[in-house]
N, C-alpha and C positions, 0 to 999 in steps of 0.2 A: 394512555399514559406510557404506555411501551415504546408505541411508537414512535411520541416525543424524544420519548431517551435514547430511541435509536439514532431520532434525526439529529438531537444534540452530538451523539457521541461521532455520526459521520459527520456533522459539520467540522467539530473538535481535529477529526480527522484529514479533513479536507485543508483547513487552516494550515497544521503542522504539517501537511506533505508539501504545501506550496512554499511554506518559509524555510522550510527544509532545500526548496529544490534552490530557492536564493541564495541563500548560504553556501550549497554544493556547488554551485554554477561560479560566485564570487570565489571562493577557494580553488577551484578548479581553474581560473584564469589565473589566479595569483600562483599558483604551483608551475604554472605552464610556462610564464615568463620568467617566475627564478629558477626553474631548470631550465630551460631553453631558452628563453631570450639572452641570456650572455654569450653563444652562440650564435645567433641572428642579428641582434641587434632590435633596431627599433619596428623594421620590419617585419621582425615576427610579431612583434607586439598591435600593431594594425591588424594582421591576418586573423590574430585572437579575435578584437572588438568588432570585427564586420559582421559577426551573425550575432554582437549584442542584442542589437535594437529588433531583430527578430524576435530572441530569447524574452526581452520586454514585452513585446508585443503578445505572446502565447500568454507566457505567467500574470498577466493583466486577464488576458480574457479567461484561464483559469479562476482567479479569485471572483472572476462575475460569474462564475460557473456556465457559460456559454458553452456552447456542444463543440464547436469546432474546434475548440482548443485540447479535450482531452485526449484527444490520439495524438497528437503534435506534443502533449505531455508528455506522453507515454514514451512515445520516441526521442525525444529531449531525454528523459531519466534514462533511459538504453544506452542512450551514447556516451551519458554523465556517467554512468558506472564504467563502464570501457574505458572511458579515460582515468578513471581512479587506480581502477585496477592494472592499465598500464603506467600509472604514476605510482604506484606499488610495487612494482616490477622494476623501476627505474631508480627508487631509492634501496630497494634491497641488491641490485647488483653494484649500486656506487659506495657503497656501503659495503660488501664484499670486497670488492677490486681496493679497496681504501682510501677512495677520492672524498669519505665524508666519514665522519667519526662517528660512534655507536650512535648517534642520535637519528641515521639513516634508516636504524631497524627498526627503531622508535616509530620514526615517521609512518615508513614501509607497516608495520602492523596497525599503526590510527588510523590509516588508508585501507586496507583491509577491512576494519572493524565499519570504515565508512560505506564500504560497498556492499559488505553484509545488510548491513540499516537501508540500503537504497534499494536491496533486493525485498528488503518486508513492504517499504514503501509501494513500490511497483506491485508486488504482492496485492495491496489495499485498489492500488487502481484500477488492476484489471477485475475486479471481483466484482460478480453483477449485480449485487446489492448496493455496490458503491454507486457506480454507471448508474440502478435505477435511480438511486440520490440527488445525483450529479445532475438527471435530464430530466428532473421532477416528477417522476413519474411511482406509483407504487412498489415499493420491491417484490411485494405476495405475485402481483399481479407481472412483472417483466420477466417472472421466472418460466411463463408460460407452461407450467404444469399443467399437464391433462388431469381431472379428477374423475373418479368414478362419482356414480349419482349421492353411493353414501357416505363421501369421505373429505373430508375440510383439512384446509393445513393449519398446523401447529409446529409450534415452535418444540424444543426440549428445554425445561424448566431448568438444567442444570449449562449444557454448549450453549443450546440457542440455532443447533441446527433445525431446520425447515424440514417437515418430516408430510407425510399425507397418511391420515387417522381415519378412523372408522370411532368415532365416539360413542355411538349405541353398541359397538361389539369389542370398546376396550376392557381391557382386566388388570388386577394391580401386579402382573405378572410379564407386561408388556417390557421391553428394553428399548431405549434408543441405541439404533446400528450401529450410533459411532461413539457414544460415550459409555454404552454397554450399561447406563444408569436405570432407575426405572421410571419411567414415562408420569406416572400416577401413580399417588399413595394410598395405601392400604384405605387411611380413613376417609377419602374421597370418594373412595369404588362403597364403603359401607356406607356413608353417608347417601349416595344415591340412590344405593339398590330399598335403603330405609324409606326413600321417599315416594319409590313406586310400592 
């Protein structure tokens, strides 16, 4: 059941990163050409669409979650944030200089707040729980933990961090390292020791 809900919530997540990066990539040509292309001409407007049908081509083989595609993702969303945050860069000084009325700061900060969001996203994709998702394979098992003979992984009931236990020598005094919570409750540890 867990793992169901994991695999829902990465797919959930796999969904929203790819239409996410559509929409980033669509905005990102349309910014490029109303700030630059009145400068260029129609020619810069060409040099935009030539790496389109690349772009097509990767976020297709993304949504079929093919292996090749997600470093070609990953690399694609790098670049996409660089150009956000120099297109943030470019309405906050036209916008200064007074070539664009307060609506530049406007911009300049929804560009911002956008590159923030493509940082969590990239966040999701390099994370090896994702990858294992992504290439079908177990997450327990891509994390390649060595285990000693007596100790099994477990998740923490409250983060959901990935911990390695000793369940014959837990106590309800145990913490997880990163949420500082406690591992198992009181009536768990009496319930068992009830049952030897």
């Amino acid at each position: 059941m867990t793992d169901e809900l994991h695999s829902d919530q990465l797919a959930n997540a796999h969904r929203q990163s790819g239409t996410m990066l559509i929409f980033t990539l669509t905005l990102i040509v349309f910014l490029l050409f109303a700030t630059l292309g009145s400068i260029s001409g129609t020619t810069f407007f060409v040099v935009i669409l030539l790496p389109l049908p690349f772009c097509v081509i990767v976020v297709r083989g993304y949504f079929h979650r093919e292996s090749w595609a997600l470093p070609w993702v990953i690399s694609i969303w790098v670049i996409a944030i660089g150009l956000c945050f120099l297109l943030m860069i470019i309405e906050f000084i036209a916008a200064t200089q007074g070539t664009t009325d307060k609506w530049g700061y406007i911009q300049g900060l929804l560009l911002l707040y956008l590159c923030w969001s493509m940082m969590q996203r990239l966040r999701l994709l390099r994370h090896p729980m994702f990858r294992a998702w992504y290439d079908g394979e177990s997450p327990a098992l891509s994390q390649q933990i060595a285990l000693d003979p007596d100790e099994v992984l477990a998740s923490c009931p409250h983060c959901q961090s990935l911990l390695a236990v000793q369940p014959l020598n837990i106590s309800a005094d145990e913490r997880c390292p990163k949420c500082n919570l406690r591992l198992v409750s009181a009536d768990s540890v009496s319930m068992y020791s009830e049952e030897e």
